[in-house]
C-alpha positions in Angstrom: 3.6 22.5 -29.7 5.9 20.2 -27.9 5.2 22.0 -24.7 1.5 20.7 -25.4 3.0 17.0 -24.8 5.3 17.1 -21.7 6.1 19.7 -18.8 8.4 19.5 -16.1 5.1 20.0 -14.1 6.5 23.5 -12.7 3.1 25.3 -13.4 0.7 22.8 -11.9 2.7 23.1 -8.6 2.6 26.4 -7.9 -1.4 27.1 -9.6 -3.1 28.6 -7.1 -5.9 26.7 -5.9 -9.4 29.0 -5.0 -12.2 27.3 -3.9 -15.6 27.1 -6.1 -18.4 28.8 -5.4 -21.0 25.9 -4.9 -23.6 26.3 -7.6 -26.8 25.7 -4.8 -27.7 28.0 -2.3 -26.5 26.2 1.1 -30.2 26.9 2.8 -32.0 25.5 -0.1 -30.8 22.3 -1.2 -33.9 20.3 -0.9 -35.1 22.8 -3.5 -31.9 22.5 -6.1 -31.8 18.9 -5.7 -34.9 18.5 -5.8 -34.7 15.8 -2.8 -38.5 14.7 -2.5 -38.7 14.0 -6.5 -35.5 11.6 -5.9 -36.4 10.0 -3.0 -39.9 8.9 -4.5 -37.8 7.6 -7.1 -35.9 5.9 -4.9 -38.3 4.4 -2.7 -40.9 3.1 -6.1 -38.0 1.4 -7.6 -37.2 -0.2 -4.4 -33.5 0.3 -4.8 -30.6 -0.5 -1.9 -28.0 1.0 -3.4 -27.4 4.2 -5.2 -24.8 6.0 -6.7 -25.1 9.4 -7.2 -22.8 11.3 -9.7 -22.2 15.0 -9.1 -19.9 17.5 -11.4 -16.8 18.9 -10.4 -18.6 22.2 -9.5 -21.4 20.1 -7.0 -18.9 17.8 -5.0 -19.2 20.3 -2.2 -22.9 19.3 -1.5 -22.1 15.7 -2.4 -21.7 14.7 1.9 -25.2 16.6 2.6 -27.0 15.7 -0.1 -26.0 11.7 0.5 -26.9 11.6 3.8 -30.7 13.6 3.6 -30.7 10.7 1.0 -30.3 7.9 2.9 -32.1 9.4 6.0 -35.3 10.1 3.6 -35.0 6.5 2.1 -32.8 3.9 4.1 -30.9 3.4 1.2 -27.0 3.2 0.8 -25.8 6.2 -1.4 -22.7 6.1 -2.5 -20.8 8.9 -4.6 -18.7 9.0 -7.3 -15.5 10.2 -7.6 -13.7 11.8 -11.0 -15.6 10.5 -14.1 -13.5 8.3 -16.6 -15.0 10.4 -19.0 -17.5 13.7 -19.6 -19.5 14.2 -16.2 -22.5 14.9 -18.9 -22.4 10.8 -19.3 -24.0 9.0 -16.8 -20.8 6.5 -15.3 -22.3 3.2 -15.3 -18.9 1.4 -15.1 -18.2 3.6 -11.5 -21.9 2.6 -10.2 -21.5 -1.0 -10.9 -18.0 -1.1 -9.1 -20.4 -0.1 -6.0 -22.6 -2.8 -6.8 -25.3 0.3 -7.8 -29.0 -0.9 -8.6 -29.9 3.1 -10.3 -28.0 6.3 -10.5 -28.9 9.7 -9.1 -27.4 12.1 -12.2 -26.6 15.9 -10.9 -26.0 18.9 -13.1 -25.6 19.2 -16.9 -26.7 16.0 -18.5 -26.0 15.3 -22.6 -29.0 13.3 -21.8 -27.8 10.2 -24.3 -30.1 6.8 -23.4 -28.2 4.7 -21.0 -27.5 1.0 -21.4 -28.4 -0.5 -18.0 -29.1 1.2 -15.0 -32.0 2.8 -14.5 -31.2 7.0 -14.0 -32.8 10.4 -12.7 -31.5 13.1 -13.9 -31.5 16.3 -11.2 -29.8 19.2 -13.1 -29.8 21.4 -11.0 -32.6 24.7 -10.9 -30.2 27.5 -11.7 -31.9 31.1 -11.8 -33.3 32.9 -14.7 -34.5 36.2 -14.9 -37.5 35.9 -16.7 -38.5 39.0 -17.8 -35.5 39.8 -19.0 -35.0 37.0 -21.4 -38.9 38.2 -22.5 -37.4 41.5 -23.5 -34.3 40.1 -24.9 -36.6 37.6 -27.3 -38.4 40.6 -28.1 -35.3 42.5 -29.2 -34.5 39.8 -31.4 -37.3 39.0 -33.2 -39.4 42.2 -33.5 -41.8 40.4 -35.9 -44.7 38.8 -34.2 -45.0 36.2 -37.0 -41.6 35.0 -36.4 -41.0 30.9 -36.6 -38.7 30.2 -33.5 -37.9 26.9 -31.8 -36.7 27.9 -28.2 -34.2 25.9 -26.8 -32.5 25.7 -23.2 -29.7 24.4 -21.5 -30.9 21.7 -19.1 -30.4 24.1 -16.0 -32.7 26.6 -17.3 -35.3 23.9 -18.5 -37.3 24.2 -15.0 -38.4 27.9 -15.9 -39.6 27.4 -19.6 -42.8 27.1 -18.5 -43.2 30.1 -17.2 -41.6 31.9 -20.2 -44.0 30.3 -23.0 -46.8 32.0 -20.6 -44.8 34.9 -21.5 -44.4 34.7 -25.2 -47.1 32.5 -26.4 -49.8 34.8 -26.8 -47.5 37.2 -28.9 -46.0 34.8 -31.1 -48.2 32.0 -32.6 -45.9 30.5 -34.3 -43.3 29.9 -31.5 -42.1 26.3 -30.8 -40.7 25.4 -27.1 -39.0 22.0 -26.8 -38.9 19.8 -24.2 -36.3 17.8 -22.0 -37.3 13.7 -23.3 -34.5 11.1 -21.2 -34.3 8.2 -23.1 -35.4 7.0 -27.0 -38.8 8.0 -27.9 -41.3 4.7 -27.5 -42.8 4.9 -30.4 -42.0 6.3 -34.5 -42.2 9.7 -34.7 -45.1 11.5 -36.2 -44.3 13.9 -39.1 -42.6 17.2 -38.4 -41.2 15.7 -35.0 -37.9 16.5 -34.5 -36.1 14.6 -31.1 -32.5 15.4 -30.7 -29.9 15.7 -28.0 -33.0 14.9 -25.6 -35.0 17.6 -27.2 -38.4 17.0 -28.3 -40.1 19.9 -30.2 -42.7 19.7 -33.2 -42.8 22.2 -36.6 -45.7 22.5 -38.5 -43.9 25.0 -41.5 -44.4 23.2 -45.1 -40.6 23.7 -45.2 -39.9 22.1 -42.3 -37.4 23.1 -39.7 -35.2 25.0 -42.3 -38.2 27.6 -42.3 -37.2 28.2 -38.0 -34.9 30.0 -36.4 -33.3 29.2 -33.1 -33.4 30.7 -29.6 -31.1 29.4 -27.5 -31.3 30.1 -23.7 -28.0 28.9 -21.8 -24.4 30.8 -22.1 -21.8 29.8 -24.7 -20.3 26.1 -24.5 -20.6 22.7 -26.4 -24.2 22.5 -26.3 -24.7 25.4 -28.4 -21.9 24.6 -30.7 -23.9 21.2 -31.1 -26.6 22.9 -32.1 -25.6 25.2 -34.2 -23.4 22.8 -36.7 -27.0 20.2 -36.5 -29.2 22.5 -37.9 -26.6 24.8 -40.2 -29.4 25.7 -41.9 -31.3 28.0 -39.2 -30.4 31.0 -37.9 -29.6 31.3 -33.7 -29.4 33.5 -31.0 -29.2 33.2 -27.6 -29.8 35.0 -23.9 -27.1 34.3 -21.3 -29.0 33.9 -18.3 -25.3 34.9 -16.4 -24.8 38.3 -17.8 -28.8 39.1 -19.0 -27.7 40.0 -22.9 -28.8 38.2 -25.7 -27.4 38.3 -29.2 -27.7 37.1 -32.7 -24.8 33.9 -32.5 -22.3 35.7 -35.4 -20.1 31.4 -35.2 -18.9 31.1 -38.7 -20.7 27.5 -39.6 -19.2 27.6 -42.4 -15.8 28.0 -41.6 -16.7 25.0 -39.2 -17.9 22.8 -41.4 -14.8 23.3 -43.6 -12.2 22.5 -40.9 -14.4 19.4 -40.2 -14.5 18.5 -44.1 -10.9 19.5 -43.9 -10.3 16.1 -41.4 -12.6 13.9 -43.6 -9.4 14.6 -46.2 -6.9 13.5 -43.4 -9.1 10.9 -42.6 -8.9 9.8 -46.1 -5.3 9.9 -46.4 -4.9 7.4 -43.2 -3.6 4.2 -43.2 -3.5 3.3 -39.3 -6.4 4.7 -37.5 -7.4 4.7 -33.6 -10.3 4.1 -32.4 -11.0 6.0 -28.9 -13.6 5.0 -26.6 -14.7 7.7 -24.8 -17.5 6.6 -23.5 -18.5 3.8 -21.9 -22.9 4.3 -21.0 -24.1 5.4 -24.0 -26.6 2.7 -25.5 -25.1 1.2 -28.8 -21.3 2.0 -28.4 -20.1 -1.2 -28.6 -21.9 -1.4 -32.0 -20.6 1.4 -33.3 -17.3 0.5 -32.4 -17.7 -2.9 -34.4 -19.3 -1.3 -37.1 -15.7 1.4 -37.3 -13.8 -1.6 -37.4 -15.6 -3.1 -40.1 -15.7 0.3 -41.7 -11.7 0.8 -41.8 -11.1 -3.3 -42.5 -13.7 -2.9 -45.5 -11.5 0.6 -46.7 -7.9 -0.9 -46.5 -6.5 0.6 -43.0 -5.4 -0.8 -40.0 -7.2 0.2 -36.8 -6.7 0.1 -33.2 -8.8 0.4 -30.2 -7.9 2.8 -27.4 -9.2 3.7 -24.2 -7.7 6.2 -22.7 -10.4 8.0 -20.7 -10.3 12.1 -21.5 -8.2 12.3 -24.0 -5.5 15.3 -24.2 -2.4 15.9 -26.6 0.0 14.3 -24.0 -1.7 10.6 -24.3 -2.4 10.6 -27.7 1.1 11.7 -28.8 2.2 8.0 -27.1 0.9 6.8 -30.4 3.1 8.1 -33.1 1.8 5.2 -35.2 -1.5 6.4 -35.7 -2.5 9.0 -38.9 -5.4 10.3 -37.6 -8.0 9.4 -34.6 -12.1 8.8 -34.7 -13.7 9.3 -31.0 -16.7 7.5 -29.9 -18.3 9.5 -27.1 -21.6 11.0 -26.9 -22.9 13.9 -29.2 -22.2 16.7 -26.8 -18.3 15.4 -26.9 -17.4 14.1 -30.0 -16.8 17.5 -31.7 -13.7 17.6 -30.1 -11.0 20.5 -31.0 -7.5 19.0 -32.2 -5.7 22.1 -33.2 -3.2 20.9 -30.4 -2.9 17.4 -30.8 -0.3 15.6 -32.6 -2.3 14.0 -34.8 -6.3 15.1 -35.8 -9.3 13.9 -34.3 -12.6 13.1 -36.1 -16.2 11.6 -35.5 -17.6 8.7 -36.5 -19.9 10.4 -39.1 -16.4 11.9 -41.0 -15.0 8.5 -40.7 -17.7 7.4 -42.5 -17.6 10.4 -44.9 -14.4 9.1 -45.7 -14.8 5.2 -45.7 -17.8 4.5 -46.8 -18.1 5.6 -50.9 -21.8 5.5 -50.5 -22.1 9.0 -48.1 -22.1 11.3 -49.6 -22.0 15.0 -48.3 -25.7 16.2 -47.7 -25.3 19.7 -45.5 -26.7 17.7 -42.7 -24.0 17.3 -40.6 -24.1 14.2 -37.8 -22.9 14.4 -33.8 -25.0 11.2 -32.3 -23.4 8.1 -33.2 -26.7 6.4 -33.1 -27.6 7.8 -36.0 -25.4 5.7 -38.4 -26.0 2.4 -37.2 -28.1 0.3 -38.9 -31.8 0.9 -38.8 -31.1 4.4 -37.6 -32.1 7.3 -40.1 -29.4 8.2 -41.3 -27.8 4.6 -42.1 -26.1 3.9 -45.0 -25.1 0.6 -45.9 -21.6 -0.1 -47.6 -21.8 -0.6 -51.2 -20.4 -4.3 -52.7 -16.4 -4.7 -53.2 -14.6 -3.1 -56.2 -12.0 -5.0 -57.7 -8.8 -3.1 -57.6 -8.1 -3.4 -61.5 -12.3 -1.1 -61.9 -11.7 1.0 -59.1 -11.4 4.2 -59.9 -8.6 6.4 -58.6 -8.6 9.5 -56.6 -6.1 12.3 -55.7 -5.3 13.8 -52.0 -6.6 17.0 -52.0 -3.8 17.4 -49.4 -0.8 15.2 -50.4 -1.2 15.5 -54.1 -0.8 11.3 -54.1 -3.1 9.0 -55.6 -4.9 7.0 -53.6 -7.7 4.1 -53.6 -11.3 4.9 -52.9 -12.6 1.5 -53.1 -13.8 -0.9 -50.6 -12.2 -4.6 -50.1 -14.3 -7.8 -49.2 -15.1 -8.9 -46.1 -12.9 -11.0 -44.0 -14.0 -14.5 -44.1 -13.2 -17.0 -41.3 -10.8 -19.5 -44.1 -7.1 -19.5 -43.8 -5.3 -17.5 -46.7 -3.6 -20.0 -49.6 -0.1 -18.4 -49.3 2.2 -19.9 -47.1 4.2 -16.4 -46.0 1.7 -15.8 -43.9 1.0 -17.7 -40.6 -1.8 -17.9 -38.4 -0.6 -16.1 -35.1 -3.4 -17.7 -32.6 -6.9 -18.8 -32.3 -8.4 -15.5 -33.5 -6.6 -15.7 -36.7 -4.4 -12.6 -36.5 -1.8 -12.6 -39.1 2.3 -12.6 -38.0 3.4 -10.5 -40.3 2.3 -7.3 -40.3 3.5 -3.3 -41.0 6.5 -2.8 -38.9 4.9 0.7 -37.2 1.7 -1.7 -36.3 4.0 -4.3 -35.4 5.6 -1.9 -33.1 2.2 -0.7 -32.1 1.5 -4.2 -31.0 5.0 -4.7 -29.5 4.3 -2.0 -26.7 3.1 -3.1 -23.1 2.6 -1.7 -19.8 1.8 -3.6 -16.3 0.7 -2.1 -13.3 1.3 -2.8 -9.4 1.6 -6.1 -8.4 1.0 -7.3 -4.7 3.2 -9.8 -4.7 1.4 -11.2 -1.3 4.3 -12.8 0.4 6.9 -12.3 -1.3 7.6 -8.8 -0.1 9.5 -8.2 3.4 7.3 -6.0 6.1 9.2 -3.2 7.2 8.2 -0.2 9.4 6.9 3.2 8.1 9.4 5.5 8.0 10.0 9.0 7.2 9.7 9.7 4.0 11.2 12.9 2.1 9.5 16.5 2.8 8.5 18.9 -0.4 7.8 18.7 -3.9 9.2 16.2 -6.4 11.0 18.8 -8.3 13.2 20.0 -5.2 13.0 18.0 -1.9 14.1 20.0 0.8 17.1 17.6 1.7 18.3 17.7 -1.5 21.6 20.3 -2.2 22.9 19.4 0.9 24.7 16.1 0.9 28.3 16.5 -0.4 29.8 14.4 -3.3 
């Protein structure tokens, strides 16, 4: 475990570094970029400047693909470097450093509604062997009369098409979704089901519990975000990579009980941190308010962190914290702490925890959106219980008794007692726990530039080799 939080950096220095295959064909990048559908989109928007975001796996066609851009348009392209947080998030916060009027998104795409910019998504047309993932649907549901919803990674989504002309006339009762950027513009009609930018509608009197799931992509947190959503239907899935498809044996179950397992923990906290792990997802800044609110209402202290991608070696920097709650978008909030120091939940167990009015449906929630107010599956917090009526509950973990009940909301008048003072104009309190106080206490400043104040010198040279043994070091003598 504790090699988890620091390393003398040993094996990073000597990893050998191979170069990725790029993911496009070299000759035929107009065709996996899909240049003339940007450039139109480009040139009707009547935009100057443009960033364009590429994964880790597309940087090597970032150069190329930048400059057919501006020579088809005339306007300035500029790419992004590393992502602050998942490359599946569009990085407004990078394009308006470069002073970006819209965003060219390449590759995999979580497909959450942006706050700003306007956005294209290009994912990129990876193959699929069409007939083969006929024949592998076939396999797999034998039954002609069989209630499917297909679904696809984003990758595939440009070859659907062509595979409902496959199965559609066999199967009546097949249901193929489709890619929808954005929130729908109007209220759904009944039996419409939009998620994770899928758009698909059942017609079953039982609804969607009655389908089952075809999932064509390989194994990754898409699927995984599917398959704890709708618990309730059966998947399967074709790997477009290796051609097999198989019924998805991933014990949701056993899932859901780890995650109910952290709604104890969660429970159990007194100081809570709040990580913002994304920063273009439409409503975050609400639900970040409306987690403060939620942890102020419940009794424990809470801290907002942003830390970028978060990994066991930041997080353990904050000993003070019991447990953490992530905001980031659907297809990254199910993030696995078995190595962290301390757990990591989503908003939705937060509120499992918090709020005494959620209760535990089966439905389980990934899109924060979903509990903010006026979404569907809002629920508001019930009135204050006075401490004397509230009704006491035991730690299924500690064994301790705790308090379930909510406190009233803060209001904006100075407390009567006099122990207390009124630190500054936002009315935080002096006194305070000595670990939050400690919390507080810690503070880091960058580089300065100090302009003027610093004597020029000349370059000189520096030391050769890596930090861990310079190559002059071992011979000076003592």
């Amino acid at each position: 475990m504790a090699a988890a939080f620091s390393s003398d950096g040993e094996a990073a220095l000597r990893r050998e570094l191979r170069a990725t295959v790029a993911a496009a064909p070299r000759g035929d990048l107009d065709g996996f970029y899909e240049m003339g559908r940007a450039a139109a989109f480009v040139r009707d928007g009547g935009f100057r400047k443009v960033a364009l975001q590429f994964p880790d796996e597309l940087l090597a066609d970032a150069v190329e693909v930048a400059a057919q851009m501006e020579a088809a348009t005339g306007a300035e392209m500029y790419v992004l470097g590393d992502t602050t947080y998942g490359s599946c998030c569009v990085d407004e916060v990078a394009a308006e450093h470069a002073g970006a009027e819209a965003v060219l998104h390449y590759g995999p795409a979580c497909l959450s509604p942006c706050r700003k910019l306007p956005v294209l998504h290009i994912f990129g047309q990876q193959p699929l062997d069409v007939g083969r993932c006929t024949e592998a649907f076939r396999e797999l549901y034998p039954e002609r009369q069989s209630r499917v919803v297909v679904l696809s990674d984003v990758v595939y989504a440009h070859a659907m098409g062509e595979l409902e002309q496959q199965l559609c006339p066999e199967y009546p009762n097949i249901v193929f979704s489709r890619l929808v950027c954005g929130d729908p513009p109007g209220p759904a009609v009944p039996g419409e089901e939009q998620k994770f930018g899928r758009q698909f509608l059942v017609k079953a009197a039982g609804g969607l519990q009655d389908y089952a799931m075809f999932y064509v992509g390989a194994e990754g947190l898409a699927l995984t975000n599917f398959m704890l959503t709708w618990n309730r239907c059966p998947f399967s899935s074709f790997n477009p990579v290796t051609g097999c498809g198989r019924r998805e044996t991933l014990n949701v179950n056993r899932a859901l009980m780890r995650r109910l397992y952290l709604v104890e923990r969660a429970r159990d906290a007194g100081v809570v941190g709040i990580l913002v792990g994304t920063l273009g997802v439409a409503g975050y800044l609400t639900v970040l308010q409306h987690l403060r609110e939620l942890l102020c209402r419940a009794g424990k202290r809470s801290y907002t962190l942003a830390v970028g991608k978060p990994n066991p070696a930041k997080l353990a920097n904050f000993l003070e914290v019991d447990i953490f709650v992530l905001v980031a978008c659907a297809q990254n909030s199910l993030l696995d702490s078995s190595d962290f120091y301390r757990p990591v939940v989503t908003p939705y167990e937060l509120e499992l925890a918090c709020n005494p009015a959620r209760e535990w449906t089966g439905n389980y929630l990934t899109d924060f959106r979903d509990l903010l107010p006026g979404a569907c599956a809002h629920v508001e917090l019930p009135a204050a219980v006075p401490a004397a009526e509230a009704v006491p509950d035991v730690s299924l973990i500690t064994g301790k008794m705790r308090a379930t009940h909510l406190c009233d909301p803060p209001t904006s008048q100075l407390p009567p007692s006099t122990a207390l003072a009124c630190r500054d104009q936002t009315r935080a309190l002096a006194e305070i726990s000595p670990a939050a106080s400690f919390l507080e206490s810690r503070s880091w400043r960058g580089l300065e530039q100090q302009l003027g104040q610093t004597p020029i010198s000349k370059a000189v040279q520096g030391r050769r080799g890596i930090a861990i043994a310079y190559e002059d070091e071992g011979c000076e003598q003592p």
